[in-house]
Residue frames as a rotation matrix with the C-alpha (Angstrom) as fourth column:
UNK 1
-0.462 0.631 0.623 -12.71
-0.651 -0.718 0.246 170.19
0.602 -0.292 0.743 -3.81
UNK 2
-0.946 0.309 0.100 -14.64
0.041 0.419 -0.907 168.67
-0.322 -0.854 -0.409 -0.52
UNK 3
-0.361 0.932 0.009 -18.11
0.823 0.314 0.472 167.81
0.438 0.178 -0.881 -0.18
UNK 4
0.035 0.491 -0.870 -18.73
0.830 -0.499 -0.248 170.85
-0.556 -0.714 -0.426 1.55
UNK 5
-0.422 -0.368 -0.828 -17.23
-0.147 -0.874 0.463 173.00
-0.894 0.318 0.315 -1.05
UNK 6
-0.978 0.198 0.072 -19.10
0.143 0.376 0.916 171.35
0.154 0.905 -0.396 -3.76
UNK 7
-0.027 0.999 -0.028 -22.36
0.993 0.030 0.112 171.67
0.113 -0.025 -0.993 -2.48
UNK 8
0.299 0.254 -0.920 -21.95
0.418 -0.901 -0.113 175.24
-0.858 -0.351 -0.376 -1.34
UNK 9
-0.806 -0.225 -0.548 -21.13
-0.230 -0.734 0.639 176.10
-0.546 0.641 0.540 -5.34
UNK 10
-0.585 0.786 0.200 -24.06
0.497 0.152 0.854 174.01
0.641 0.599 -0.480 -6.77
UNK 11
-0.707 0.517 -0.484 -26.40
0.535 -0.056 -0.843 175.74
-0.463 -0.854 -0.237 -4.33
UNK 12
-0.095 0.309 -0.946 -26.65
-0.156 -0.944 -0.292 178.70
-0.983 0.120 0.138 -6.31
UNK 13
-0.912 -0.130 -0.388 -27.11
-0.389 -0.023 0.921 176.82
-0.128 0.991 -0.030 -9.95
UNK 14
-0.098 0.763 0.639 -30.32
0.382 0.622 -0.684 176.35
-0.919 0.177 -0.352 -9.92
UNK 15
-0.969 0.229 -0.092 -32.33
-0.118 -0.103 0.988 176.46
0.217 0.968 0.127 -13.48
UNK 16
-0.421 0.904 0.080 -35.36
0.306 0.059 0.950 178.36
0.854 0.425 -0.301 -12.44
UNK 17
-0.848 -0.111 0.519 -38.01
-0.464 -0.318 -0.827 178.03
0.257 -0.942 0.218 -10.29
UNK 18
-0.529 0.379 -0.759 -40.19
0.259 0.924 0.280 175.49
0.808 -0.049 -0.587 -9.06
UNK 19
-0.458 0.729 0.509 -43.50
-0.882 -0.444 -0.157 176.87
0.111 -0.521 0.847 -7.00
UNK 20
-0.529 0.682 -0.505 -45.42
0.761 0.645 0.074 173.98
0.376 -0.345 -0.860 -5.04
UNK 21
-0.319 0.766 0.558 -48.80
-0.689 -0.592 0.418 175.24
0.650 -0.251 0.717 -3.89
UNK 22
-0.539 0.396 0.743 -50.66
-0.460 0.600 -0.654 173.48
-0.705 -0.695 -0.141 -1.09
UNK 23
0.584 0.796 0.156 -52.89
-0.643 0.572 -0.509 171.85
-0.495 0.197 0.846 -3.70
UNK 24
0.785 -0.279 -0.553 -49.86
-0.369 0.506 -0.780 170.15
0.497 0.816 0.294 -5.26
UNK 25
-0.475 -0.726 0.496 -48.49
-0.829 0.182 -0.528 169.49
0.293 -0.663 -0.689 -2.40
UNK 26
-0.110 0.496 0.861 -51.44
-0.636 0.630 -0.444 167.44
-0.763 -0.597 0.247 -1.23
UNK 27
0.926 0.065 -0.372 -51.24
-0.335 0.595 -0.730 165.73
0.174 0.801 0.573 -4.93
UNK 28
0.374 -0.230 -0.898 -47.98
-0.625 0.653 -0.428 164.97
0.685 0.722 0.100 -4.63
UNK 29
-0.516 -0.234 0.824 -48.04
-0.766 0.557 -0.322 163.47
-0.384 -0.797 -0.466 -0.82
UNK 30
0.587 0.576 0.569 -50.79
-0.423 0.817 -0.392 161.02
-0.691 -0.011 0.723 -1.68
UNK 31
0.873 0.161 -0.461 -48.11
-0.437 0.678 -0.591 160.04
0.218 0.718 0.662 -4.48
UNK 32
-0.190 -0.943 0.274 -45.38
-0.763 -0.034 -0.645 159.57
0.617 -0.332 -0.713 -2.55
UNK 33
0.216 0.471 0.855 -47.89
-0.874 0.484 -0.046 157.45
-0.436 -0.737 0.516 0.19
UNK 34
0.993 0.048 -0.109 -48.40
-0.085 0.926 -0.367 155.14
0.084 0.374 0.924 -2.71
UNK 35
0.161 -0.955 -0.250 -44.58
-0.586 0.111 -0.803 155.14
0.794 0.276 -0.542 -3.71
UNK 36
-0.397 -0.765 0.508 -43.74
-0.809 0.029 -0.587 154.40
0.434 -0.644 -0.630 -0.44
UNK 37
0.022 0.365 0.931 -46.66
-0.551 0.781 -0.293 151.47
-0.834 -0.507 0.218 1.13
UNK 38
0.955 0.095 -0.282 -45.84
-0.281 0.600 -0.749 149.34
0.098 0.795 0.599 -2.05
UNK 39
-0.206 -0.978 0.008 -41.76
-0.265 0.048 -0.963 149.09
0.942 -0.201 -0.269 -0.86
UNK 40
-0.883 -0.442 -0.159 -42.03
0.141 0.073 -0.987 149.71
0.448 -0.894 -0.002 2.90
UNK 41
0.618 0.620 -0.484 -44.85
0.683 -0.118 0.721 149.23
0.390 -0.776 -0.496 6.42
UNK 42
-0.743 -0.552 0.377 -43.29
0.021 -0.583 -0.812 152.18
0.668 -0.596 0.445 8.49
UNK 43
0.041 0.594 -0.804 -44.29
0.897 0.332 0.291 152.04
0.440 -0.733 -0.519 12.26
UNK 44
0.539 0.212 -0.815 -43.77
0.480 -0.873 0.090 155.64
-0.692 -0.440 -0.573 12.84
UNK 45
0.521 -0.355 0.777 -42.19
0.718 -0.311 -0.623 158.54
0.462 0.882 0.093 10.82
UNK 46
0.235 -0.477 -0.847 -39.39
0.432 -0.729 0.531 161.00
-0.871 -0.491 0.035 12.25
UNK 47
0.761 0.060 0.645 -39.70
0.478 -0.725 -0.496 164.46
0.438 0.686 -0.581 10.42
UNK 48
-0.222 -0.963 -0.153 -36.58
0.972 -0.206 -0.108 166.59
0.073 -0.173 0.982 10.46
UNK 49
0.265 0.272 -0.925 -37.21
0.649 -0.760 -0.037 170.19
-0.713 -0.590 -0.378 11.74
UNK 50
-0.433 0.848 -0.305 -38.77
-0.361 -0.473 -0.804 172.77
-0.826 -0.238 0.511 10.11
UNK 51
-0.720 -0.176 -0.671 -38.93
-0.680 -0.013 0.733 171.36
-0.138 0.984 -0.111 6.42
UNK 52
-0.945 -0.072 -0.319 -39.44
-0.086 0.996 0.031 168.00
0.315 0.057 -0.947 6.88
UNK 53
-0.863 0.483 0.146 -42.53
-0.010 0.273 -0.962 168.65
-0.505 -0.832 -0.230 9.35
UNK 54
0.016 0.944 -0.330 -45.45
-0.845 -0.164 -0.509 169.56
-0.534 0.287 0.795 7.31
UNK 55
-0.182 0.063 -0.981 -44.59
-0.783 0.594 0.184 166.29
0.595 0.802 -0.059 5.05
UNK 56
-0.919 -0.371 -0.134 -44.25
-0.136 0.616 -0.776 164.22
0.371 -0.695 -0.616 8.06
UNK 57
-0.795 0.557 0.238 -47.21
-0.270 0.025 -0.962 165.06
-0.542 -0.830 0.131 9.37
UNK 58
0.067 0.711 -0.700 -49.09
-0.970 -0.117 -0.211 164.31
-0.232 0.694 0.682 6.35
UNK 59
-0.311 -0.206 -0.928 -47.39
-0.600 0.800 0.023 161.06
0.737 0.564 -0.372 5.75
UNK 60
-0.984 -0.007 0.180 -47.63
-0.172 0.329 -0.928 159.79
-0.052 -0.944 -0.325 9.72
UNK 61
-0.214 0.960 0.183 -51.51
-0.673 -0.009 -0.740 160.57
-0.709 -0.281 0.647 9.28
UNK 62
-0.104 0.121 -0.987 -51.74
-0.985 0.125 0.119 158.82
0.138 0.985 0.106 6.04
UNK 63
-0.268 -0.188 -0.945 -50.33
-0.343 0.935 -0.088 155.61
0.900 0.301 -0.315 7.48
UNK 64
0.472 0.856 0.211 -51.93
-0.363 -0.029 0.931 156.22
0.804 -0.516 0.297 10.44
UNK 65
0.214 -0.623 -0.752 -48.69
0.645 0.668 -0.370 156.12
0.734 -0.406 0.545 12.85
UNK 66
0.801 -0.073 -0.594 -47.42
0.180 -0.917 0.355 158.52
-0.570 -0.392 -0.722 15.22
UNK 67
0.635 -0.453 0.625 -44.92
0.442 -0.450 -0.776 160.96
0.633 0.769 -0.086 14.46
UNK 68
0.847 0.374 -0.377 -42.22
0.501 -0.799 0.332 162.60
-0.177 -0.470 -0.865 15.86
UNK 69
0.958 -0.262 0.116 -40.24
-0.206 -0.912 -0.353 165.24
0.199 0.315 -0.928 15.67
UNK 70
0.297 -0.901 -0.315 -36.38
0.850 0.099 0.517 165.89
-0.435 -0.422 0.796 15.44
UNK 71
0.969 -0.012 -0.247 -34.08
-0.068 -0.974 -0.217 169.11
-0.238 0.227 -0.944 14.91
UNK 72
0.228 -0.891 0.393 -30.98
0.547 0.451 0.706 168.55
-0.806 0.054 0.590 13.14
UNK 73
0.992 0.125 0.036 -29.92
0.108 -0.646 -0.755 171.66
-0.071 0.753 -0.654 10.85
UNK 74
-0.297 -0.876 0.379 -27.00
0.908 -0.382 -0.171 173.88
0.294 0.293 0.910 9.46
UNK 75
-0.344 0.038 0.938 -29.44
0.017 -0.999 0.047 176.60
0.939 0.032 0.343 10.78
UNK 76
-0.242 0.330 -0.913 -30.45
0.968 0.142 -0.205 178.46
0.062 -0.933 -0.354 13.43
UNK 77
-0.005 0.721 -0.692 -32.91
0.337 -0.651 -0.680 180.82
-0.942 -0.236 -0.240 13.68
UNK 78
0.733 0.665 -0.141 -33.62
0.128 -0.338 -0.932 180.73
-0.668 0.666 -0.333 9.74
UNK 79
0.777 -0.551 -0.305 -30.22
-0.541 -0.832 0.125 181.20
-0.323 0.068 -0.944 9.25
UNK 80
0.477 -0.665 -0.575 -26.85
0.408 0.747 -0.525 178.77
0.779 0.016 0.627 7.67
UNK 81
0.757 -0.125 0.641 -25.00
-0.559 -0.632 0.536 178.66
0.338 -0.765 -0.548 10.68
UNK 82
0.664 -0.128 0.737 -22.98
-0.407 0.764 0.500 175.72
-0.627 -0.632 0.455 10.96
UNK 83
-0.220 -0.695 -0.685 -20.48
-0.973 0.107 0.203 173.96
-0.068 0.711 -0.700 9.03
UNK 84
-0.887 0.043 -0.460 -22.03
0.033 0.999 0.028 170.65
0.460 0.009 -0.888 9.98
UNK 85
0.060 0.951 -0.302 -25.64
0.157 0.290 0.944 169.47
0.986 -0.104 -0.132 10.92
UNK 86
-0.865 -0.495 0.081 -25.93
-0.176 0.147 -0.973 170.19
0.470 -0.856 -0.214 14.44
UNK 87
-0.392 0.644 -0.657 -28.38
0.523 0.744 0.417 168.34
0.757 -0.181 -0.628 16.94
UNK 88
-0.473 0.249 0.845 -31.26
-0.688 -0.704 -0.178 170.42
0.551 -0.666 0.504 18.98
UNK 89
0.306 0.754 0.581 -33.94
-0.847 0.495 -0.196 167.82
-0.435 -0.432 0.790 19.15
UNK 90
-0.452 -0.279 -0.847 -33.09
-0.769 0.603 0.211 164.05
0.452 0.747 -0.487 18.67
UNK 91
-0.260 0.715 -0.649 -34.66
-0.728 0.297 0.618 161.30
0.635 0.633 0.443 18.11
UNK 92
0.339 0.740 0.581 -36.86
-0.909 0.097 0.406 159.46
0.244 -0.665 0.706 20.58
UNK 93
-0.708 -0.665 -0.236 -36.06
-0.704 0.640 0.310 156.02
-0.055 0.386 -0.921 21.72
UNK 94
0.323 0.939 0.122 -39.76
-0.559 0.293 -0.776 155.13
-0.764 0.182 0.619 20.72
UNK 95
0.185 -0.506 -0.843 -37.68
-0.933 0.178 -0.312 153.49
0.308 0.844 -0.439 17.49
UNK 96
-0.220 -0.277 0.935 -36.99
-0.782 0.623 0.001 150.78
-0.583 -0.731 -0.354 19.32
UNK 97
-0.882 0.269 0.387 -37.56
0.400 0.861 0.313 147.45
-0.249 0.431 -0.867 16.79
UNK 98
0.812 0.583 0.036 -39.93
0.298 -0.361 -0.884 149.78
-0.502 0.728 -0.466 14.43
UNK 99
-0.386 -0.296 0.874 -39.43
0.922 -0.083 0.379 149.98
-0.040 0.952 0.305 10.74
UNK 100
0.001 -0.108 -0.994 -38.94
0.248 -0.963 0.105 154.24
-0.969 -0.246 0.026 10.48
UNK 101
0.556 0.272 0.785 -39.92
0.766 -0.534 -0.358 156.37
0.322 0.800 -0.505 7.72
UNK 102
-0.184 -0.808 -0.559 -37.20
0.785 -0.463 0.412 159.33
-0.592 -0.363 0.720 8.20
UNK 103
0.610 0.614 0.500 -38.87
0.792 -0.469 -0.390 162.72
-0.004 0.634 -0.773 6.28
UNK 104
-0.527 -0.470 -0.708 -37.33
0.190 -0.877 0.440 165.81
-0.828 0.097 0.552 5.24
UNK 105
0.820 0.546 -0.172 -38.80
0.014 -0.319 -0.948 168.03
-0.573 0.774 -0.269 2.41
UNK 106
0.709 -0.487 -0.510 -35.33
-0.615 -0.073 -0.785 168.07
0.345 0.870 -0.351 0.28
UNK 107
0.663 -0.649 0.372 -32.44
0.504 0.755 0.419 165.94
-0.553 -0.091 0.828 -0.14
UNK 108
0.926 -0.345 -0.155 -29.33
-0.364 -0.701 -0.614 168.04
0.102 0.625 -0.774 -1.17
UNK 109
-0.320 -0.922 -0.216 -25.68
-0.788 0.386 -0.480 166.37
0.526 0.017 -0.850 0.31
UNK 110
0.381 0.479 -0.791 -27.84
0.224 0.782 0.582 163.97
0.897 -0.399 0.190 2.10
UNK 111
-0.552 -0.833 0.049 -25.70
-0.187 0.066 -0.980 164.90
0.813 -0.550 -0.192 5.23
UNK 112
-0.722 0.543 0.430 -28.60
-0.664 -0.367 -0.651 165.47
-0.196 -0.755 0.626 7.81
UNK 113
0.610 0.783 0.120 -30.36
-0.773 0.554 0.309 162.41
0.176 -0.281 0.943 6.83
UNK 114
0.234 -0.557 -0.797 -27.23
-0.027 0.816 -0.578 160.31
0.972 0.157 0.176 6.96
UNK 115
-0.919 -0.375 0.120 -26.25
-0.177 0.120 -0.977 161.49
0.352 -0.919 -0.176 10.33
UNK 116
0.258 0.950 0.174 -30.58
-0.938 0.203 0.282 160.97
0.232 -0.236 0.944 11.43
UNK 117
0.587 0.417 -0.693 -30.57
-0.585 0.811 -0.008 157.69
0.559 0.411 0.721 10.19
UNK 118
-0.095 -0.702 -0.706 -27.37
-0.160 0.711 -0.685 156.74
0.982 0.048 -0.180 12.05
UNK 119
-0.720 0.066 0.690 -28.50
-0.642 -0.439 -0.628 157.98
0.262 -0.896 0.359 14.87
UNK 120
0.048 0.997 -0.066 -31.79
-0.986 0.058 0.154 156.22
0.157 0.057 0.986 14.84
UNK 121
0.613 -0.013 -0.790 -30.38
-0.213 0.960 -0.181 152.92
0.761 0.279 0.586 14.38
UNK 122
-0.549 -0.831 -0.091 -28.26
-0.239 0.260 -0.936 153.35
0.801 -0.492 -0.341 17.11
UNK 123
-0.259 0.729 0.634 -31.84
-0.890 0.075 -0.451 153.44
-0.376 -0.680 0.629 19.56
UNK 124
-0.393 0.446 0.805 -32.97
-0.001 0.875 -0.485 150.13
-0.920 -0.191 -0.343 17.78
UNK 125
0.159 0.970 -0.186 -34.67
-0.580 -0.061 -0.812 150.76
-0.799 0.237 0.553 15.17
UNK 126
0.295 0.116 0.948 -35.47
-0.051 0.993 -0.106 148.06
-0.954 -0.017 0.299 13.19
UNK 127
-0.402 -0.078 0.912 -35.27
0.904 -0.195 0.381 149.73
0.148 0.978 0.148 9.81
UNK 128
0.109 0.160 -0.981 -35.00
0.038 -0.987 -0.156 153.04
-0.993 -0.021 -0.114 8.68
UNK 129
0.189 0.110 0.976 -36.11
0.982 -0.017 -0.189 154.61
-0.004 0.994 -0.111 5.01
UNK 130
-0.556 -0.402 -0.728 -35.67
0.502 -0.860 0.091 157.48
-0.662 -0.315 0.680 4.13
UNK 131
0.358 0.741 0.568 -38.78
0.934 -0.295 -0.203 159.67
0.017 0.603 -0.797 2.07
UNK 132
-0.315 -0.036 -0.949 -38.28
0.297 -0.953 -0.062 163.61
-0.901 -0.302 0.310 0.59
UNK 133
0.518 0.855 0.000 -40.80
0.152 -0.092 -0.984 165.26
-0.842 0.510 -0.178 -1.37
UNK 134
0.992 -0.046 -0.116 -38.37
-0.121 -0.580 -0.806 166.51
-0.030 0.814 -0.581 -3.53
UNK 135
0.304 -0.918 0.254 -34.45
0.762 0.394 0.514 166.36
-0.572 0.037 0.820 -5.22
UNK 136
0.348 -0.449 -0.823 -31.77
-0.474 -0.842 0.258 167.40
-0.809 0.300 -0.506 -7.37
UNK 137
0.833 -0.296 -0.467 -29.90
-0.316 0.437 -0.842 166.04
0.454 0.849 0.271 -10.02
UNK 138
-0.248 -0.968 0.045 -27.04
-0.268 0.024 -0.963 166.00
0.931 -0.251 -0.265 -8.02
UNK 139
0.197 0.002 0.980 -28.21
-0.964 0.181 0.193 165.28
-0.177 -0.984 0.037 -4.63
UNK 140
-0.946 -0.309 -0.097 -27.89
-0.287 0.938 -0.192 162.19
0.151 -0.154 -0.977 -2.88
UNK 141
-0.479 0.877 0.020 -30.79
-0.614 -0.352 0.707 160.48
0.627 0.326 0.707 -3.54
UNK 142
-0.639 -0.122 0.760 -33.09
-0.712 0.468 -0.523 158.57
-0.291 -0.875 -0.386 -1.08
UNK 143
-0.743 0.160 0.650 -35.36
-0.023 0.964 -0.264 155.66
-0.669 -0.212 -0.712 -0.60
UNK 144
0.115 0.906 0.407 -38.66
0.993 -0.099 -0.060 157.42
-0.014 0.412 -0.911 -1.75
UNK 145
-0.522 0.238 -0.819 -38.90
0.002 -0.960 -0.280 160.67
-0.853 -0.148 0.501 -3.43
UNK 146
0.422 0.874 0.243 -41.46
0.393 0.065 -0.917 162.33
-0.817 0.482 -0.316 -6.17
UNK 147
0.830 0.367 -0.420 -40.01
0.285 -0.926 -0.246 165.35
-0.479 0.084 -0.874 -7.35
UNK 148
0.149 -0.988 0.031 -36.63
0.787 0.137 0.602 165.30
-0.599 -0.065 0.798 -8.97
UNK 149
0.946 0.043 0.322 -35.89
0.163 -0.921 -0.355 169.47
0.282 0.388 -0.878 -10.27
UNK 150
-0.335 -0.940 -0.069 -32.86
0.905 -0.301 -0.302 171.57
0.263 -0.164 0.951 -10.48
UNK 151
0.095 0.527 0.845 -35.24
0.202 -0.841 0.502 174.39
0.975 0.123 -0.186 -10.18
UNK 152
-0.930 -0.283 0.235 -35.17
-0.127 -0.353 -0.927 176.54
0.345 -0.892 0.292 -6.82
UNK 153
-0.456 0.745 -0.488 -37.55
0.650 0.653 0.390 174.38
0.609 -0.139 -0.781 -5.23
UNK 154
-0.816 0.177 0.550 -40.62
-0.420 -0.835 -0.356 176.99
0.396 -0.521 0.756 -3.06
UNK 155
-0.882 0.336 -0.331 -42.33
0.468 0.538 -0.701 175.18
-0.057 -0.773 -0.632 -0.44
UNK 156
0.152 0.987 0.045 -45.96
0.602 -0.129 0.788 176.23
0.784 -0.093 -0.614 0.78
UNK 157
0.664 0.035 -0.747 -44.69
0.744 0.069 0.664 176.59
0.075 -0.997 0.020 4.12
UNK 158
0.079 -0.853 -0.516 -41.69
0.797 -0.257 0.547 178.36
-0.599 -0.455 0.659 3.41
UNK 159
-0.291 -0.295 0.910 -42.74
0.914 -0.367 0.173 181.26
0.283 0.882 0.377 1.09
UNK 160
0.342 0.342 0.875 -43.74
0.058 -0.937 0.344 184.10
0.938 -0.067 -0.341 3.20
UNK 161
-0.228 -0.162 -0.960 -42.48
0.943 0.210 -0.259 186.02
0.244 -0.964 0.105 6.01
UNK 162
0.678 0.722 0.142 -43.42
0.632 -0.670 0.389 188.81
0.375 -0.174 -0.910 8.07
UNK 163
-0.403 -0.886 0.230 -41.23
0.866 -0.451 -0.217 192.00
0.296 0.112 0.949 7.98
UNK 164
-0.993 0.033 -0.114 -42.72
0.007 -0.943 -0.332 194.98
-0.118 -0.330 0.936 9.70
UNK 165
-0.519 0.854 0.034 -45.90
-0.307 -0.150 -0.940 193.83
-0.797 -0.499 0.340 9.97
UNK 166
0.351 0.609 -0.711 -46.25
-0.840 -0.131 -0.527 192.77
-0.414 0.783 0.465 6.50
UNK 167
0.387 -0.293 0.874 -45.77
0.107 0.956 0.273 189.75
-0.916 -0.012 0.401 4.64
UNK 168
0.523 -0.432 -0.735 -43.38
-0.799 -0.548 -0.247 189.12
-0.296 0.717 -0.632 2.22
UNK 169
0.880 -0.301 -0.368 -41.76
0.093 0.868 -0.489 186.48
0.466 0.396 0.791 -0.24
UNK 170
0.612 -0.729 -0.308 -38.75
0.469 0.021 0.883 184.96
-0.637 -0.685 0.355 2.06
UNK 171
0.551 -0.684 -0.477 -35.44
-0.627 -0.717 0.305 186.78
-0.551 0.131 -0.824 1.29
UNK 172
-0.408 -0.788 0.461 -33.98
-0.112 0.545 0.831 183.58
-0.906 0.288 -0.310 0.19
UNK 173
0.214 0.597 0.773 -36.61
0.694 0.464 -0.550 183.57
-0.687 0.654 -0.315 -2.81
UNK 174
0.331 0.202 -0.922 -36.03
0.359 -0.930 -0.075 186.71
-0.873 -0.306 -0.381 -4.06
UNK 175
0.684 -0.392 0.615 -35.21
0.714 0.189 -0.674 187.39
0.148 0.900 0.409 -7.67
UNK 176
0.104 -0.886 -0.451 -31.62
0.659 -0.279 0.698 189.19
-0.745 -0.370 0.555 -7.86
């Protein structure tokens, strides 16, 4: 079995569910801050599109760096679409000889921060970590995370959409 076929059967094993709330989100950035300025100085932080951003921007302010964005998914428009990460928005060459904080909210095959990260270092950058609020057992695990759950991990950000005018728990949450 490939890495692609292996991840695309553990997707669906979680054990559970795992609700973050914005107030435990903001408990468990400020531990992750520490986690991370006791290891590593990061001169800026590149957040991975759409996940990644809301941590990014919390961490970027934290250490009081800029931030920016990149878009590097399997989706598109909300959607798996891809068989491989594919590049919308990449990464600045503001990297240049700065030590990079790389953010995403999960780590699952790692694929989309491995291809980031190479990317990044090809512009210069001096060093590159890699922070995500949250794992698996089985992922690949990075530099700095908090959270380590098999549980079907529910963002803040990512638990409601609007469906005819009304809001509703995303489709991917949905108990079967």
């Amino acid at each position: 079995m490939g890495k692609k076929e292996y991840f695309a059967k553990i997707k669906h094993m979680h054990k559970g569910r795992y609700e973050i709330s914005w107030e435990k989100f903001e408990s468990l950035c400020k531990e992750l801050a520490l986690k991370i300025h006791s290891d590593f100085k990061p001169e800026c932080v590149i957040g991975i599109c759409k996940g990644g951003l809301p941590l990014a921007t919390v961490l970027a302010s934290i250490f009081r760096i800029d931030l920016y964005p990149v878009r590097l998914s399997y989706r598109e428009m909300d959607i798996g679409t891809f068989s491989s990460p594919q590049w919308s928005v990449p990464p600045t060459n503001k990297v240049k000889e700065k030590r990079v904080l790389l953010v995403d909210d999960i780590s699952v095959s790692g694929e989309t921060l491995r291809i980031a990260r190479e990317e990044i270092a090809k512009l210069g950058a001096k060093e590159v970590k890699i922070a995500t609020l949250s794992i698996h057992t089985h992922s690949i695990k990075p530099d700095f995370y908090i959270l380590e759950t098999d549980a079907l991990i529910i963002h803040p950000w990512d638990k409601w959409v609007i469906k005819d005018g009304l809001f509703e728990l995303h489709p991917e949450y949905k108990e079967e």
